[in-house]
C-alpha positions as CSV (number, residue, x, y, z in Angstrom):
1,X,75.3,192.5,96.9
2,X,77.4,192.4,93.4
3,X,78.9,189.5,92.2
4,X,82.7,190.8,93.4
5,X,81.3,191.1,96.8
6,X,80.0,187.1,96.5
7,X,83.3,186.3,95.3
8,X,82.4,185.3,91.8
9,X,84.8,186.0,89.1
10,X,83.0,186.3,85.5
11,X,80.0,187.1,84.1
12,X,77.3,184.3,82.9
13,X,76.3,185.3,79.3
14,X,75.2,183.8,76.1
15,X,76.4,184.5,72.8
16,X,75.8,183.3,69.0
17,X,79.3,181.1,68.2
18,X,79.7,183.1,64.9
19,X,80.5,186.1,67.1
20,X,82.7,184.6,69.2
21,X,86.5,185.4,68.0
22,X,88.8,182.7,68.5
23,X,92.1,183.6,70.5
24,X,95.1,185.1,68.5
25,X,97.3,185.0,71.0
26,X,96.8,181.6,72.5
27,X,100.0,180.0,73.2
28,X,99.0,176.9,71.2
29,X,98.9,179.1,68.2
30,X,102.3,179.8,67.0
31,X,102.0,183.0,64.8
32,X,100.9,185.0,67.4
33,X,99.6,188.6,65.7
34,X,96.9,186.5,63.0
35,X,93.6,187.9,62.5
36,X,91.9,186.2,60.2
37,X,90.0,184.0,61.9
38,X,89.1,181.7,59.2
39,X,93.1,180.5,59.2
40,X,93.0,180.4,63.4
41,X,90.9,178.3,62.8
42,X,92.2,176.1,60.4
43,X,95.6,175.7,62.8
44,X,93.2,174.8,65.8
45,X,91.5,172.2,63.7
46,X,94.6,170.5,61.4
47,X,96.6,170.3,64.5
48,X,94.9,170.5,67.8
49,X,92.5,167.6,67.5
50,X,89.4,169.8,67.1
51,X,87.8,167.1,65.5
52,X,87.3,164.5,68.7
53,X,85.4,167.6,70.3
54,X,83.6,168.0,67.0
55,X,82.7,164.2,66.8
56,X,81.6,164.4,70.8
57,X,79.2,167.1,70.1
58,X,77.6,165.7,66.9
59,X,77.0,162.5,69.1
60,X,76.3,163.6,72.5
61,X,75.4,166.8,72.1
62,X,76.9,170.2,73.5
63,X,77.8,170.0,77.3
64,X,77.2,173.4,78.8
65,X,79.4,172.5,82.1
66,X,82.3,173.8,81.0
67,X,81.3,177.2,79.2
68,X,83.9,179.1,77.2
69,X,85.7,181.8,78.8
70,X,85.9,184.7,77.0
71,X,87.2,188.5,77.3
72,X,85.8,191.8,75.6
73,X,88.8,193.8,73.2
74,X,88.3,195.7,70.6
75,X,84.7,194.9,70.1
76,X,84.6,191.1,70.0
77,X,84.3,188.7,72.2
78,X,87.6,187.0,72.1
79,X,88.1,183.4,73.6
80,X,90.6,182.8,76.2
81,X,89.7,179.3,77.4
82,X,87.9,177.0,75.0
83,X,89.3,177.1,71.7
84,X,88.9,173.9,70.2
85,X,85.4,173.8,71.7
86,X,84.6,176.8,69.5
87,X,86.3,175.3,66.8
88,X,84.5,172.2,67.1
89,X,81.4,174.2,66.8
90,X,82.3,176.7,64.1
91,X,83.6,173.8,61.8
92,X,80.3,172.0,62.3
93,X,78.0,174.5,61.5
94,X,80.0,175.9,58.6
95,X,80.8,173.9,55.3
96,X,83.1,176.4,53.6
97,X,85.1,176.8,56.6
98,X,85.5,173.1,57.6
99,X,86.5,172.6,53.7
100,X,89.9,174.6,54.6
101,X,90.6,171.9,57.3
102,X,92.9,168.4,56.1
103,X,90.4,166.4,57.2
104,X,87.9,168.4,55.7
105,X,85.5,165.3,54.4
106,X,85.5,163.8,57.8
107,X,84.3,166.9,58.8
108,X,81.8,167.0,56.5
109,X,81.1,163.0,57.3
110,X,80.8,164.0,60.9
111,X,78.5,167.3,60.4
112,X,76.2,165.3,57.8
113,X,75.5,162.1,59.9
114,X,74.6,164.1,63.3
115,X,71.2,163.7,64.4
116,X,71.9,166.8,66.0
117,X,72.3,170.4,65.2
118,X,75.2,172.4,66.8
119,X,74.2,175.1,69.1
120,X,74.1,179.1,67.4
121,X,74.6,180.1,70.8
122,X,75.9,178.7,73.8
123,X,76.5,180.0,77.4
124,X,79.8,181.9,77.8
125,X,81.6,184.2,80.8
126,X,82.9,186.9,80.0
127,X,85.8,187.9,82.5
128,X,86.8,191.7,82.9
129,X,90.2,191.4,81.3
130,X,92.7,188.4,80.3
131,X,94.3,189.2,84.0
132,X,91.2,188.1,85.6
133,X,91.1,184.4,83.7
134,X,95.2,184.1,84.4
135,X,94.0,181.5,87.3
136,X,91.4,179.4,85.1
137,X,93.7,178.6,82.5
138,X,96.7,178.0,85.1
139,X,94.3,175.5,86.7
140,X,93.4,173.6,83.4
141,X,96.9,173.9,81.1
142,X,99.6,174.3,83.6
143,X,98.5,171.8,86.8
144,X,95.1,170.2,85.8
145,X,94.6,167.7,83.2
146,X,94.6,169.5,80.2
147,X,97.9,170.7,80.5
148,X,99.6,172.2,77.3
149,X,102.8,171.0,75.8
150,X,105.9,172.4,77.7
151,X,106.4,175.0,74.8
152,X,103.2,176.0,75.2
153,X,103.3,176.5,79.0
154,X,106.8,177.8,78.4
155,X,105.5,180.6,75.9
156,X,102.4,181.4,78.4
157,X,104.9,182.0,81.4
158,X,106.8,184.3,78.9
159,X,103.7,186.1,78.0
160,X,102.8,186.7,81.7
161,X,106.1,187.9,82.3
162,X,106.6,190.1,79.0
163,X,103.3,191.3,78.4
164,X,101.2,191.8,81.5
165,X,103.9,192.6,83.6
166,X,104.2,190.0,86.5
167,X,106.7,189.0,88.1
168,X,108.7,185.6,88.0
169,X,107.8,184.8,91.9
170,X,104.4,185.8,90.8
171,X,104.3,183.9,87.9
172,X,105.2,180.4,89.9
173,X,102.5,181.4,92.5
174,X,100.6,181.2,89.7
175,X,101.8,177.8,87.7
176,X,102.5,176.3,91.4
177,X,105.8,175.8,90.0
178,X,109.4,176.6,91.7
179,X,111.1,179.7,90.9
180,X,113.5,178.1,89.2
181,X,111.3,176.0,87.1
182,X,109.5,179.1,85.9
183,X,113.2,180.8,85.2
184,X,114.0,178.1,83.1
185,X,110.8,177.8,81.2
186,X,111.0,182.0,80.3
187,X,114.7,181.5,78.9
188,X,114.2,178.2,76.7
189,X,110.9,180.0,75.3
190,X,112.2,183.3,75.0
191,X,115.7,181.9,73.3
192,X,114.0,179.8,70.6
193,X,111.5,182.5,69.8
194,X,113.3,185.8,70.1
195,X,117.4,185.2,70.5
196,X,117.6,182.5,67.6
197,X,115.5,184.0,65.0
198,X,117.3,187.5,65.4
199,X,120.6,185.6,64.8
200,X,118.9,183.9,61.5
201,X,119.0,180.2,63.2
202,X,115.6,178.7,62.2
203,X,114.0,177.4,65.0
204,X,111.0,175.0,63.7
205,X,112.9,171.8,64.4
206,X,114.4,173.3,67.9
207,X,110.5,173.8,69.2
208,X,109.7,170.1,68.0
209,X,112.5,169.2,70.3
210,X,111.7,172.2,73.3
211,X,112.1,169.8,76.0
212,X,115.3,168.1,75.1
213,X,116.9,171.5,74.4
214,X,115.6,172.7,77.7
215,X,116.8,170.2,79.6
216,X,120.6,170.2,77.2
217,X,120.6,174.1,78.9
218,X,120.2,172.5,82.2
219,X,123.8,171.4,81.9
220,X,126.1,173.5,83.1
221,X,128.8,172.7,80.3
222,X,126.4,172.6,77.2
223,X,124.9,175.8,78.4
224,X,128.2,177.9,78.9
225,X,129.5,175.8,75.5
226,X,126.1,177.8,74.2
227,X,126.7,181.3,75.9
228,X,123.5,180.6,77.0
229,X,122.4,182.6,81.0
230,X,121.4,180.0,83.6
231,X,118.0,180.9,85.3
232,X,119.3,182.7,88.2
233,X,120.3,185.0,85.5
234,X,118.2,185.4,83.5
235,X,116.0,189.0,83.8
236,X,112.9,189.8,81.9
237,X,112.7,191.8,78.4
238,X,116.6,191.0,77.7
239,X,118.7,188.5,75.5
240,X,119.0,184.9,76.8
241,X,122.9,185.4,75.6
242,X,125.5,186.2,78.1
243,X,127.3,188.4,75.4
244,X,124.4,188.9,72.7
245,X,127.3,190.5,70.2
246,X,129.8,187.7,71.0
247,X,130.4,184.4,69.1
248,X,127.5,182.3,68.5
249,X,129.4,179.3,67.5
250,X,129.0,177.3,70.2
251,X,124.9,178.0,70.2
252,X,124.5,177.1,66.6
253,X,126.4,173.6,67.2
254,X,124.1,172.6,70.4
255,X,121.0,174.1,67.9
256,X,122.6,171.2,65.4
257,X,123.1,168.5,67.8
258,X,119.6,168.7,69.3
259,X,117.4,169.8,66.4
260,X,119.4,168.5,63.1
261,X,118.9,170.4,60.0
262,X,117.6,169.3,56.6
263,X,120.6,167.5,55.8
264,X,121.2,165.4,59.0
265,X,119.6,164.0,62.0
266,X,120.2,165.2,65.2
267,X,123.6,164.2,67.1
268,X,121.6,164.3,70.4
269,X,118.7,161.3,70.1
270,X,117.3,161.5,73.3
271,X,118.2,163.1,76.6
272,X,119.5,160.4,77.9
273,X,122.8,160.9,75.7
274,X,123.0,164.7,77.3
275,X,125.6,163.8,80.0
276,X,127.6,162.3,77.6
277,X,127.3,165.4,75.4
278,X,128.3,167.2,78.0
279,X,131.6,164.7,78.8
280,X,132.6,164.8,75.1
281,X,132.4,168.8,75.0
282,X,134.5,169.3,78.2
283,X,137.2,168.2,76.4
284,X,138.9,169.5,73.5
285,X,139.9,166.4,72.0
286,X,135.9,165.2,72.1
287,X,135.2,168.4,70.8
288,X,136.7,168.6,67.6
289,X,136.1,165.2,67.1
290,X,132.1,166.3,67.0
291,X,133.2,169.0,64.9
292,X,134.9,166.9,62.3
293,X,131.6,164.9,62.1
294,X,131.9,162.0,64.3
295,X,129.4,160.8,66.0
296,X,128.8,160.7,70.0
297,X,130.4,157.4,70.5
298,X,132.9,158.1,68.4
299,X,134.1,161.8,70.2
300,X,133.7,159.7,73.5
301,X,136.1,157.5,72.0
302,X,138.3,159.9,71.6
303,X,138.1,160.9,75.3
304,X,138.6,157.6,76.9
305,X,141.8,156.9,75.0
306,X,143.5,160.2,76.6
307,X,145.6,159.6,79.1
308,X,145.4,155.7,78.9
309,X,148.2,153.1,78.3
310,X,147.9,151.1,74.8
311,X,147.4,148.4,77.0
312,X,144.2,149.9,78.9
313,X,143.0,151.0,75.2
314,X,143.4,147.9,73.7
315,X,141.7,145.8,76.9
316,X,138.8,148.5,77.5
317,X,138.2,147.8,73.3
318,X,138.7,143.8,73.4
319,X,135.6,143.8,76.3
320,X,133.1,146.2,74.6
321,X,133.6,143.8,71.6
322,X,133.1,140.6,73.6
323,X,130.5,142.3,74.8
324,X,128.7,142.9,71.2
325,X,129.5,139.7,70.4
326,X,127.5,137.7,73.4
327,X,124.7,140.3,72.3
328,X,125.3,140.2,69.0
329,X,125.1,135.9,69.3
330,X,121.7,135.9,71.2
331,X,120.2,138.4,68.0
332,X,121.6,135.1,65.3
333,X,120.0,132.6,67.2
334,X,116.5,134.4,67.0
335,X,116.3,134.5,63.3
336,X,113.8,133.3,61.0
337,X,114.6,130.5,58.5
338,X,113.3,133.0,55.3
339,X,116.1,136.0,56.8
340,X,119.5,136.9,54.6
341,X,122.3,135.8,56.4
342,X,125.0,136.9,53.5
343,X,125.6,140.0,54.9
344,X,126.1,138.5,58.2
345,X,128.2,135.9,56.9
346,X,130.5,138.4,55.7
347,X,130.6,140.2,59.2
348,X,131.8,136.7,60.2
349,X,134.5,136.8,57.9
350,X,135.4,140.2,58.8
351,X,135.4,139.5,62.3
352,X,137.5,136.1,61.8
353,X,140.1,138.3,60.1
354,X,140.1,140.7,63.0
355,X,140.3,138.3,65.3
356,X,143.6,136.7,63.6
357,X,145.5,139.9,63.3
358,X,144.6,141.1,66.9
359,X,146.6,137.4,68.3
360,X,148.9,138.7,65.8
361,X,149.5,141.9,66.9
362,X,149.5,140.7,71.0
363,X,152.0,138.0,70.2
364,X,154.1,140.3,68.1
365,X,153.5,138.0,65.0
366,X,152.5,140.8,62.2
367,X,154.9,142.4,60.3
């Protein structure tokens, strides 16, 4: 009986680690199409921790539990699961290429003080194609515990879908996700790393931010302010733009408010603001008052005074600084002996001056 018939997926091999290739096109690798392997390398190790697994092995030795899993293309033995492992191992066993990495001399720290040599060759299994291992690395990067980054299960789901074909049902079979989970995923990814760059928006800052702009495009109003499809719309191998010709505008100011640029911080701190975003952008007041630089509370502003009597203004303004005030009290009364208070004392003044022109302007005693 062959090992299909048992069931078994993958074949139980060793291999020397030098001839293991590390994975080009793992979604944790953001210039998908490198082949030196030498600079794969160096991106697994400067920014995916390879060095814990490296300081585990020189300590403890090599586990052989959880062999690599790897696939045959093009000659080589290419790693599909297990690529900080290999790193880990590669960088121990080779000066000049741990020398490339930013922490090179604790590499070299770590590699000189082991007791232990790390393995030339360990136990691998080698699955027929990258279809076959689909399951494996669902199970450990999408719902077990060594789950990826959301961009990095987002750009997985898009490579499932783009390049091997399957479907979006199929796909969230696969993640155990919803449908609608796995939409949403495929559009944020494919958006920041297809639609933006072909409209010349740089999108480093956006992917740092992936999951607040994922869940900005979750709002109806920011995401038709964008031009941006919702997931029900959104079909495989297309733009992520309802009109990819038409005014972009409105995408490149939420790319601003959730990312920033090298000039200024991002409007949107947090995603807890994203409703409000949302309220302020409704209205066309709110929105040119973001487009003239205000900030968030200050657009909001904006959209509370419309509609409202001077008297509603001016009560609505007297409580949120009464407010301040009881908070801003409890703050003075914690300071330390050694703090400045001459800025604060100047606040007081400021407020005291206020305070007199307000009771001037209620009782209709300014000029």
């Amino acid at each position: 009986m062959s090992q299909h018939d048992e069931g078994l997926i993958g074949e139980a091999k060793h291999a020397r680690v030098a001839d293991l290739y590390l994975d080009r096109s793992n979604p944790r690798f953001s210039a998908r199409g490198e082949t030196d392997q030498a600079r794969i390398a160096k991106v697994m190790a400067d920014n995916y921790n390879a060095i814990e697994i490296a300081r585990k092995i020189a300590s403890e030795g090599y586990h052989i539990a959880e062999p690599p899993a790897v696939v045959e293309e093009g000659g080589h033995l290419v790693v599909v699961e297990g690529n900080r492992r290999v790193t880990a191992l590669k960088g121990l066993a080779d000066p000049t290429l741990r020398a490339t990495f930013v922490q090179g001399a604790e590499w070299d720290r770590i590699a000189e003080s082991s007791h232990r040599q790390p393995p030339e060759s360990v136990h691998i299994v080698v699955y027929p194609t990258r279809a076959a291992a689909r399951s494996l690395l669902a199970h450990r990067h999408i719902r077990g515990i060594l789950a990826w980054d959301p961009p990095e299960q987002a750009k997985w789901v898009r490579m499932l879908i783009d390049e091997d074909g399957m479907t979006f049902q199929g796909a969230a079979d696969l993640c155990s996700k919803k449908l609608s989970e796995v939409r949403d995923m495929y559009r944020n990814s494919r958006l920041i790393h297809d639609d933006l760059p072909g409209l010349g928006i740089a999108t480093d800052l956006v992917d740092e931010r992936f999951t607040v702009f994922g869940n900005v495009l979750a709002n109806k109003t920011l995401r038709e302010h964008a031009r941006v499809k919702s997931g029900s719309d959104v079909a495989a191998g297309v733009s992520m733009l309802i009109d990819p010709s038409g005014d972009t505008k409105g995408l490149r100011e939420i790319v601003g408010w959730v990312a920033g640029d090298g000039n200024h911080q991002p409007l949107l701190k947090d995603s807890r603001k994203i409703v409000k975003l949302g309220q302020a952008v409704a209205v066309a007041e709110g929105l040119a008052a973001l487009r003239s630089g205000k900030s968030l509370e200050e657009a909001l502003q904006v959209v509370n005074d419309l509609g409202a009597s001077p008297r509603e203004n001016a009560e609505r303004m007297l409580r949120a600084a009464a407010n301040s005030t009881n908070r801003a009290i409890e703050q003075l009364e914690n300071l330390d002996d050694d703090d400045d208070r001459t800025d604060l004392e100047n606040l007081l003044r400021h407020i005291r001056k206020n305070l007199t022109a307000a009771e001037g302007a209620l009782y209709g005693e300014n000029d």
